[in-house]
C-alpha positions in Angstrom: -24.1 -0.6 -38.1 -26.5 -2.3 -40.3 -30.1 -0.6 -40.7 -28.5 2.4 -38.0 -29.6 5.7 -39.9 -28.6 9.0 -37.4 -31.0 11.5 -36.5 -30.5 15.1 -37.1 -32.2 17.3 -34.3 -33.4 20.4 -36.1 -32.8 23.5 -33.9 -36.1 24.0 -32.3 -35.4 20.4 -31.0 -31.5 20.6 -29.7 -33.1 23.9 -27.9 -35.7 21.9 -25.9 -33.6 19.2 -24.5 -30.5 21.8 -24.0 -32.9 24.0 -21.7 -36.1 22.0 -20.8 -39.4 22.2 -22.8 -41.6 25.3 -21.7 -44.8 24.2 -19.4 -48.1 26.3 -19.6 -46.6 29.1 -17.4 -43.3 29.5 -18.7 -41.4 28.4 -15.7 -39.5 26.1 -16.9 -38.2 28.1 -19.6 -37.0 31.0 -17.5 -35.9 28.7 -15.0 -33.5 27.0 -17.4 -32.1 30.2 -18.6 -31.5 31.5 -15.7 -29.2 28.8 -15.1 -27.8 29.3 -18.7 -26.7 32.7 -17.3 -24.8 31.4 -14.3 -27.5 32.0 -11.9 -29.4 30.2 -9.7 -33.5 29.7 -9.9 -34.2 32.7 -7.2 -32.0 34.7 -9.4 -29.5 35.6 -6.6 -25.4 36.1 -7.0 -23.9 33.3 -5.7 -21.1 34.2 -3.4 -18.0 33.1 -4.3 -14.1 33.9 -3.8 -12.4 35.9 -5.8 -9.7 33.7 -7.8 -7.0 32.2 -6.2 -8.0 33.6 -2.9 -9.7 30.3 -1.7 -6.5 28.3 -2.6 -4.5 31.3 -0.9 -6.9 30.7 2.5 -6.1 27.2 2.4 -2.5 27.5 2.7 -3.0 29.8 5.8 -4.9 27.5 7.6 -2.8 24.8 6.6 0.7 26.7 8.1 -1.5 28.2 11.0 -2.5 24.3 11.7 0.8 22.5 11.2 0.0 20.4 8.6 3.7 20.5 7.5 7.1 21.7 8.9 7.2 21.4 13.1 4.9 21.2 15.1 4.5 21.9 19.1 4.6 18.7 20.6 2.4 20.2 23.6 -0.5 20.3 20.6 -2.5 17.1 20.8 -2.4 14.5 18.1 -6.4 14.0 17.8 -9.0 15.7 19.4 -11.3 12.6 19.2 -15.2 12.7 18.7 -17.1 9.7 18.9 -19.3 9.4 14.9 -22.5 10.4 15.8 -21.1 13.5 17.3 -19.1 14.3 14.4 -21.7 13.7 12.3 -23.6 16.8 14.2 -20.7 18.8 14.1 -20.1 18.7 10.4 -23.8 19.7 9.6 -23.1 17.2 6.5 -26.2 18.0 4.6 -26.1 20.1 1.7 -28.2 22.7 0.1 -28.8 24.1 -3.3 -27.6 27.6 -3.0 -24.0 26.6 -1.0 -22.4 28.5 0.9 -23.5 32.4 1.5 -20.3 34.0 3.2 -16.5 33.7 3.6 -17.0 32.7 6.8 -19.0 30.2 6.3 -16.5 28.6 3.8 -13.8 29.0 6.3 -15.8 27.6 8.8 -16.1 24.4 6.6 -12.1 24.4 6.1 -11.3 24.9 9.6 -13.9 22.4 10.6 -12.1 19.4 8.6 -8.7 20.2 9.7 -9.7 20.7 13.1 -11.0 17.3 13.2 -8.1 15.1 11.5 -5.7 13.2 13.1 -2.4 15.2 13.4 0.1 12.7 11.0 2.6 15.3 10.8 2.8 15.2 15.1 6.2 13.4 16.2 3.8 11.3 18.7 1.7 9.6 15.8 3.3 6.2 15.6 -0.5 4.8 14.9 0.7 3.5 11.2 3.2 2.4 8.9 3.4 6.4 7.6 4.1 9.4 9.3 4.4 13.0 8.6 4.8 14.4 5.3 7.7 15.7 4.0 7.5 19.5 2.8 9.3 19.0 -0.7 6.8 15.9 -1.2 4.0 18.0 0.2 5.1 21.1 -2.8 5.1 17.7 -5.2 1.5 16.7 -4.1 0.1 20.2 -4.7 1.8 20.1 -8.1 -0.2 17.4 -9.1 -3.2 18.5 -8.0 -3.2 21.8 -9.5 -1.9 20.7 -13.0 -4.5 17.8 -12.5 -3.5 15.4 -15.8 -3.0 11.9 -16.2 0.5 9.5 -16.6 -0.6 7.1 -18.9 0.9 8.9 -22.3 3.6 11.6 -22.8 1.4 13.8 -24.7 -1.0 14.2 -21.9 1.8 14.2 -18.7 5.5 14.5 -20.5 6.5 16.0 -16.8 5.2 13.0 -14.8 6.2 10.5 -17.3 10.0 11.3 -17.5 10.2 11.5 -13.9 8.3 7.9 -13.3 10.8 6.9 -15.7 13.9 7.9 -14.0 12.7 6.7 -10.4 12.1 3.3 -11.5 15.4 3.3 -13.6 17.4 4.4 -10.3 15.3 2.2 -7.7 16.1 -1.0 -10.0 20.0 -0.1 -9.3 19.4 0.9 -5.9 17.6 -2.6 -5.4 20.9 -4.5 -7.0 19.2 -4.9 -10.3 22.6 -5.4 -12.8 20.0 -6.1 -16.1 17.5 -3.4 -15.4 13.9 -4.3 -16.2 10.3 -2.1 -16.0 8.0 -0.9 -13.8 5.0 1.3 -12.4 3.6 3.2 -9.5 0.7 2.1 -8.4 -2.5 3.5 -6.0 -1.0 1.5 -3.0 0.8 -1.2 -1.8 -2.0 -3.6 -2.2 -2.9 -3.2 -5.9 1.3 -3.4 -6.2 1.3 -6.6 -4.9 -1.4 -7.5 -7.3 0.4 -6.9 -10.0 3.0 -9.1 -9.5 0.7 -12.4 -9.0 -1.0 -10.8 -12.6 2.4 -11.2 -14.4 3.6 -14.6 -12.3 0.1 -15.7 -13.5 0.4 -14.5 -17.2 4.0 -15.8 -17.4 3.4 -19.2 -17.0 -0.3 -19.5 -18.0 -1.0 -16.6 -20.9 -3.7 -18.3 -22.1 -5.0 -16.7 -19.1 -5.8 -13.7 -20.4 -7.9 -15.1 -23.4 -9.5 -18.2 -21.7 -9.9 -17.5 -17.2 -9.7 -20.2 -15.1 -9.7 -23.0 -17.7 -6.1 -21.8 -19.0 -5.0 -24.2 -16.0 -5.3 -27.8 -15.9 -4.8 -28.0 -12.2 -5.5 -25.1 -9.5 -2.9 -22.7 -9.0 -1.2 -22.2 -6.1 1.0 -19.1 -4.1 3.2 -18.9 -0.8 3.1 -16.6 1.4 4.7 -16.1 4.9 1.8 -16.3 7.9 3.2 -13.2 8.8 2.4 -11.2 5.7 0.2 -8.5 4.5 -3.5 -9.5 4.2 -3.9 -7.7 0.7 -1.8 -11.3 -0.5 -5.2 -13.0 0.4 -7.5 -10.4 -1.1 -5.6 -10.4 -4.1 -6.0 -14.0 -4.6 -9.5 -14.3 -4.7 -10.1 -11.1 -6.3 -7.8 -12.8 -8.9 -10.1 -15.8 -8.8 -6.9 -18.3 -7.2 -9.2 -18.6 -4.1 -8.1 -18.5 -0.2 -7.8 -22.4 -0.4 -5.0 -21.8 -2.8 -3.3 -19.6 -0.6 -1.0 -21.5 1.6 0.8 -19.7 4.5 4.2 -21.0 5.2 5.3 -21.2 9.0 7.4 -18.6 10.0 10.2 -18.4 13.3 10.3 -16.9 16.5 11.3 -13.7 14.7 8.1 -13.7 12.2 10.9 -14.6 9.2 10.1 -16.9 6.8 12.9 -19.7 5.4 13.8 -21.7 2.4 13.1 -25.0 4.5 9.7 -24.4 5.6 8.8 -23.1 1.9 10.3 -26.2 0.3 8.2 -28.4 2.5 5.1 -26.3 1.7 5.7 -26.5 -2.1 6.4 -30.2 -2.3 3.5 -30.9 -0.2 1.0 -28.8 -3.0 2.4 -31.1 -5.6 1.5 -33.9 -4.3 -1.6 -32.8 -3.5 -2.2 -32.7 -7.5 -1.9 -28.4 -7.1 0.1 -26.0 -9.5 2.7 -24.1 -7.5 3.4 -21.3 -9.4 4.2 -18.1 -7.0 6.2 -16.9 -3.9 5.2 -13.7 -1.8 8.3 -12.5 0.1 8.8 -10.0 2.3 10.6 -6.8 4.0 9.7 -5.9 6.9 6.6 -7.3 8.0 3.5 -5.6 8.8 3.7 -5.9 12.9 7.0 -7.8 13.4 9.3 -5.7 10.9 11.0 -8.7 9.9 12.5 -9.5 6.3 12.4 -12.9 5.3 15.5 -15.1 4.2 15.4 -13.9 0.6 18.4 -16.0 -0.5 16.8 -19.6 0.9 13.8 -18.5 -0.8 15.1 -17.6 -3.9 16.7 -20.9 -4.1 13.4 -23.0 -3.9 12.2 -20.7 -6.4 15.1 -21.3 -8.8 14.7 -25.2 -7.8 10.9 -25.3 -8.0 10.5 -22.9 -10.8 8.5 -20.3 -9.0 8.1 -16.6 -9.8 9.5 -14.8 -6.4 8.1 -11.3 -5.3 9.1 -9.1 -2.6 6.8 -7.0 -0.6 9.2 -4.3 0.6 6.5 -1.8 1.2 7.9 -1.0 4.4 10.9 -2.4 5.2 11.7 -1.8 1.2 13.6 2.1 2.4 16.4 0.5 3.8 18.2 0.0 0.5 18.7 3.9 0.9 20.7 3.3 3.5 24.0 1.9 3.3 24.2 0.6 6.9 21.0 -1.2 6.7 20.8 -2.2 3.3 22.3 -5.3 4.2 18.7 -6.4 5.1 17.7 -6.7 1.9 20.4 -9.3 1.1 18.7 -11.8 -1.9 16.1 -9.8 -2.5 17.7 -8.7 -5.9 17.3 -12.5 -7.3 13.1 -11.8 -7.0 11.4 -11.3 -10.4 9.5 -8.2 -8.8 9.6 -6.0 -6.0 7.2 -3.5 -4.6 8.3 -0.5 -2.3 6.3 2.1 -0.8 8.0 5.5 -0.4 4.9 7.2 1.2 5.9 4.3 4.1 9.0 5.4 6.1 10.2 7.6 3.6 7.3 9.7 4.3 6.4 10.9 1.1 2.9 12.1 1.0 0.5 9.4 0.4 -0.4 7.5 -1.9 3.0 6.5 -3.4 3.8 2.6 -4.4 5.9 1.1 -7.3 6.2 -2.0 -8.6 9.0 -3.5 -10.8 9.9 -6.5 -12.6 13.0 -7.7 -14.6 10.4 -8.9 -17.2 10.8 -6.5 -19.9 7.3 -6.3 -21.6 5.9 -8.3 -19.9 3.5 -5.6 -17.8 2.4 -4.5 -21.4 1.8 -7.8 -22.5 0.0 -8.8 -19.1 -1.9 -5.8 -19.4 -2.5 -4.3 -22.7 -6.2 -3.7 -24.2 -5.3 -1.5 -26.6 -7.0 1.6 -26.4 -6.6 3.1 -30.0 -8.0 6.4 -28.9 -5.0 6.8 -26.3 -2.5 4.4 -27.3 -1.8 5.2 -31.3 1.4 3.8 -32.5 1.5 6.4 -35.2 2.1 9.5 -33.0 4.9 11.5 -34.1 7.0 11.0 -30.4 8.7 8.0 -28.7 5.8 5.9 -28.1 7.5 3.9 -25.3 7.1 6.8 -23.4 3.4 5.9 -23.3 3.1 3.8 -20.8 -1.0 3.2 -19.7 -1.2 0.2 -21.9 1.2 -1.4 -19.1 -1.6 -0.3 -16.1 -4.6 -1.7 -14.8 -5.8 1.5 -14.6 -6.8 4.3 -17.5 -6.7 7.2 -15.3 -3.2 7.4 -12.9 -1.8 9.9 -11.0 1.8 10.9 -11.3 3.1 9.9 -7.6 6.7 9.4 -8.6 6.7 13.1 -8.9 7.0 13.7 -5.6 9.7 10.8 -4.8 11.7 12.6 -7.9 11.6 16.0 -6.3 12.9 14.9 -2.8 15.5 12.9 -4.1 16.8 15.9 -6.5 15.8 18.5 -3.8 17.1 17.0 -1.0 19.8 14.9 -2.3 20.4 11.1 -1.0 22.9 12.0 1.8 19.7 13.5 3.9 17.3 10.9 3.5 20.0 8.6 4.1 20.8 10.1 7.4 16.4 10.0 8.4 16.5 6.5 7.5 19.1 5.5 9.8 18.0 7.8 12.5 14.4 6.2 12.5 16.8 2.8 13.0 18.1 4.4 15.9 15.7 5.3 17.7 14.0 1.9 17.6 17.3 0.7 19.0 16.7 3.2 21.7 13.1 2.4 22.2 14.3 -1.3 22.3 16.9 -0.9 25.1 14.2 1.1 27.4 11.8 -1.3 27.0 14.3 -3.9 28.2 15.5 -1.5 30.8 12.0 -0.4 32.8 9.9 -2.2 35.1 6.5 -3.2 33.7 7.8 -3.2 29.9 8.6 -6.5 28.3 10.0 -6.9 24.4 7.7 -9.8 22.8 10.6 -10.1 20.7 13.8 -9.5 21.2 16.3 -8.3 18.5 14.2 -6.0 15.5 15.0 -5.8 11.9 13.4 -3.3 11.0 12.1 -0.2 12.9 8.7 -2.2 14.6 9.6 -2.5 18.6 6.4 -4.6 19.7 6.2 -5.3 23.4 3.6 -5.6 26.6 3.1 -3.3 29.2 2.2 -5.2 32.5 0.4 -2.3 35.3 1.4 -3.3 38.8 -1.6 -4.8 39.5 -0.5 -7.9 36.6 3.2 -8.6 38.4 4.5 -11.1 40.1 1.6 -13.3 39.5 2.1 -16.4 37.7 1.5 -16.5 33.9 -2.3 -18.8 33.5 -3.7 -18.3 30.7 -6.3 -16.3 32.7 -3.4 -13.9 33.6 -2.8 -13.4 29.6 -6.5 -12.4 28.8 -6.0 -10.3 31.8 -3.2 -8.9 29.8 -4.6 -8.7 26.8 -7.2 -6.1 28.0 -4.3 -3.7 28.9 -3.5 -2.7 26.0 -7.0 -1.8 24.3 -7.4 0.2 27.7 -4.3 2.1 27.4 -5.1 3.0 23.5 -8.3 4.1 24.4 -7.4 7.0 27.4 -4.1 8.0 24.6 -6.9 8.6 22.3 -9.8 10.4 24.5 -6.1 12.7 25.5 -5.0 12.8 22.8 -1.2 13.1 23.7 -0.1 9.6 21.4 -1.2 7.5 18.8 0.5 3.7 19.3 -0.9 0.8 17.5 -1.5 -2.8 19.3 -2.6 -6.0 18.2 -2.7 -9.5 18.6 -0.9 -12.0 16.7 -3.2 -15.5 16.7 -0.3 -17.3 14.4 2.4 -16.8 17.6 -0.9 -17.1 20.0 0.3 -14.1 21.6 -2.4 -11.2 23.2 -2.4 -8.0 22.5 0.9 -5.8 22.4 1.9 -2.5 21.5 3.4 -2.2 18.1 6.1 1.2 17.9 6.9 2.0 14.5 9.3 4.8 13.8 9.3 6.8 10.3 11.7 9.2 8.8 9.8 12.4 9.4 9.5 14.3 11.4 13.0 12.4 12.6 12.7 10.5 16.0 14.5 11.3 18.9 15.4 9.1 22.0 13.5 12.3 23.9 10.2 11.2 22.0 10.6 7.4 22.7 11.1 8.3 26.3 7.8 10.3 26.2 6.1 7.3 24.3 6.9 5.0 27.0 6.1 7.4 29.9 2.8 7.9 28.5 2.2 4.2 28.1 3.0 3.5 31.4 1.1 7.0 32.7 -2.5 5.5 31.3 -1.9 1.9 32.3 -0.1 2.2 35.8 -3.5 2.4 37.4 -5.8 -0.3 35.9 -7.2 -2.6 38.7 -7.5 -6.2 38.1 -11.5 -5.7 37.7 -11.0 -3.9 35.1 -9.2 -6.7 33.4 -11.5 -9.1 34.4 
């Protein structure tokens, strides 16, 4: 830099700012090193475990507390504290000499577990994840004890062979004949950016150099009404905007088809609008349905549209060969995402993305780091693939899907996929079977049973729409007694699109593996909080 001339600090200098400059008593000095020596200001040992021995305590209270393998289904799924009092129990604030005993670190261990929802219980059916699996769970704890990053070779060779030959297999499993790239991602959401990122950069690359005024006219996406809301947050943290977002009607079933998307497309057109990308997807959020992938892929051909599918859910079927047929089109997308820490129950977070674009993440992406991304290293350099990333910093997570599937083999998680179908099936037929229970839907795709329970004090009464609000108090009521016992943990929700009330939504992972004695517990304790609500407490 012009007129820049560095400035050597002699070592009386570097001395002074390393360890404080000494006041008139000489505190300061012997305060600083005393700190240089590892100790603290009052000069006392700080306790601390011996090595290894806190990682070792840990792992005892994380067997002792079921935090993997089985666990007693007596055991309750949450021992729920309202924030303020957890806030008292956790004594948050800190201090500046720590911790003074074992016990008082064990204490704080205990005190976290103790106080976390039980995802590994077979009654938590709260989200679209489960428990863990215990080979993904050895794959987590990998990672976080070898603690590097995937974005070149030289720094993670382990975790960047293995990404590697994930994505390679899940493009075949997904019916990709021409193969194409990918990446895992922190989530479903940022997966799903990344495919509106390359639609946008394919057809507008300017993009990249220029914003918003790469595009003559505003661009526009489609999405089902049914989809995930991180399509809207990604289009206006992507600067598309909400008005550009148009959802496309969807059937009784929440499934989206070619028709209603043509008509949605043309209509942006002549509005003077830039169509330029379709959001698909499989297995809905609430619904679990999967769209018409072959209509939509049509328009998309027709219309010239870049077609994504959203299989972060419903996207484990293609493990299965009996449910695989789902998925049916969805190989004619330009991307796909899929999250394996969804009903495959590998331990969160763990999302890929793919695209048949080769190069085209890179290109999307690329800012050229020189002090990571040399292209005079003495290795492959394909193998580095950050460059292709939002990110700097990313974790290995296809680690843990590559250990399960080499550990395990495909025959077994096969055989939890399908038995998570089951038991929906099961859960489906009950519903239909008992008094009080009624399917808002009937015939699932995917493993999501959503359905009402109405107490006696709701039936045979005729259906006013005072009678639904009446209903749709039951099932925040219901949730809230599961939660203060703690026995199950069953999401509900309205859906304002459908102008239904609230419903319970059953979602059934792959681990631990449902059985029709668990749905038949689900629906007994349903119908054990809600039996007794009085019509003034619906009122």
């Amino acid at each position: 830099m012009p007129g820049f001339s560095p400035v050597m600090l002699d070592d009386s200098v570097e001395e002074k700012c390393v360890l404080g400059s000494k006041d008139s008593t000489g505190s300061k000095n012997e305060e600083s090193s005393a700190l240089g020596n590892g100790l603290h200001s009052n000069k006392a040992e700080k306790f601390s475990y011996p090595d290894g021995e806190l990682i070792q305590k840990v792992f005892e209270i994380a067997l002792r507390e079921k935090l993997y393998g089985k666990v007693d289904e007596k055991e309750k799924v949450i021992d729920f504290k309202h924030p303020a009092e957890l806030n008292k129990i956790f004594d948050l604030d800190m201090s500046r000499e720590g911790c003074q005993s074992r016990a008082e670190v064990d204490e704080v261990l205990e005190r976290v577990v103790r106080h976390s929802v039980r995802t590994q219980h077979p009654h938590f059916y709260n989200q679209l994840f489960g428990g863990i699996d215990e080979v993904g769970l050895a794959g987590a704890w990998i990672l976080e004890a070898i603690n590097t990053n995937a974005y070149t070779f030289e720094a993670g060779p382990a975790l960047v062979i293995t990404e590697r030959w994930v994505l390679t297999q899940m493009m075949k499993l997904f019916g990709w004949a021409e193969g194409g790239e990918g990446i895992f991602c922190p989530g479903g959401s940022i997966a799903n950016m990344y495919s509106m990122v390359l639609a946008r950069h394919h057809f507008s690359p300017d993009f990249k150099r220029t914003g918003l005024a790469a595009s003559d006219a505003p661009l526009v996406l489609f999405t089902s009404e049914q989809c995930h809301y991180s399509i809207s947050k990604s289009a206006f943290w992507l600067g598309f905007g909400l008005d550009n977002v148009v959802a496309v009607a969807t059937d009784d079933h929440g499934i989206m088809h070619g028709a209603a998307l043509r008509d949605a497309v043309r209509k942006a057109r002549e509005e003077g609008k830039k169509p330029f990308y379709v959001n698909s997807t499989a297995g809905t959020t609430v619904f679990g349905a999967y769209d018409n992938f072959n209509e939509i892929a049509d328009v998309c051909k027709e219309e010239g549209l870049w077609m994504h599918v959203d299989a972060s859910w419903g996207g484990a079927a293609v493990l299965s060969s009996t449910h695989k047929k789902l998925l049916a089109g969805s190989e004619r997308a330009d991307s796909l995402c899929w999250n394996p820490h969804k009903m495959l129950c590998v331990p969160l977070q763990c999302s890929m993305f793919i695209t048949k674009h080769k190069g085209l993440l890179h290109d999307a992406n690329c800012a050229g780091a020189t002090y990571l991304f040399q292209q005079d290293k003495f290795y492959d350099v394909s193998y580095d693939t950050g460059d292709m990333s939002v990110q700097c910093g990313r974790k290995g997570d296809a680690l843990k899907v590559w250990l399960m599937f080499k550990i395990h083999g495909m025959d077994v998680l096969e055989n939890r996929i399908d038995a998570a179908f089951a038991a929906s099936k099961y859960l489906e037929s009950e519903v239909k079977r008992r008094e009080g229970f009624e399917l808002v839907r009937e015939g699932l795709q995917c493993t999501n049973v959503c359905f009402w329970y109405i107490p006696p004090a709701l039936r045979g009464q005729t259906r006013t729409p005072q009678w639904w609000q009446m209903l749709h108090k039951v099932g925040p009521l219901i949730k809230e007694q599961q939660v203060i016992d703690g026995t199950i943990l069953v999401g509900y929700q309205p859906m304002t699109c459908k102008k239904l009330v609230n419903f319970f939504r059953m979602v059934n992972t792959s681990h631990p593996v449902p059985t029709q004695a668990h749905m038949d517990f689900v629906l007994d304790e349903i119908e054990r909080c809600g039996k007794h609500l009085r019509l003034e407490q619906l009122q």
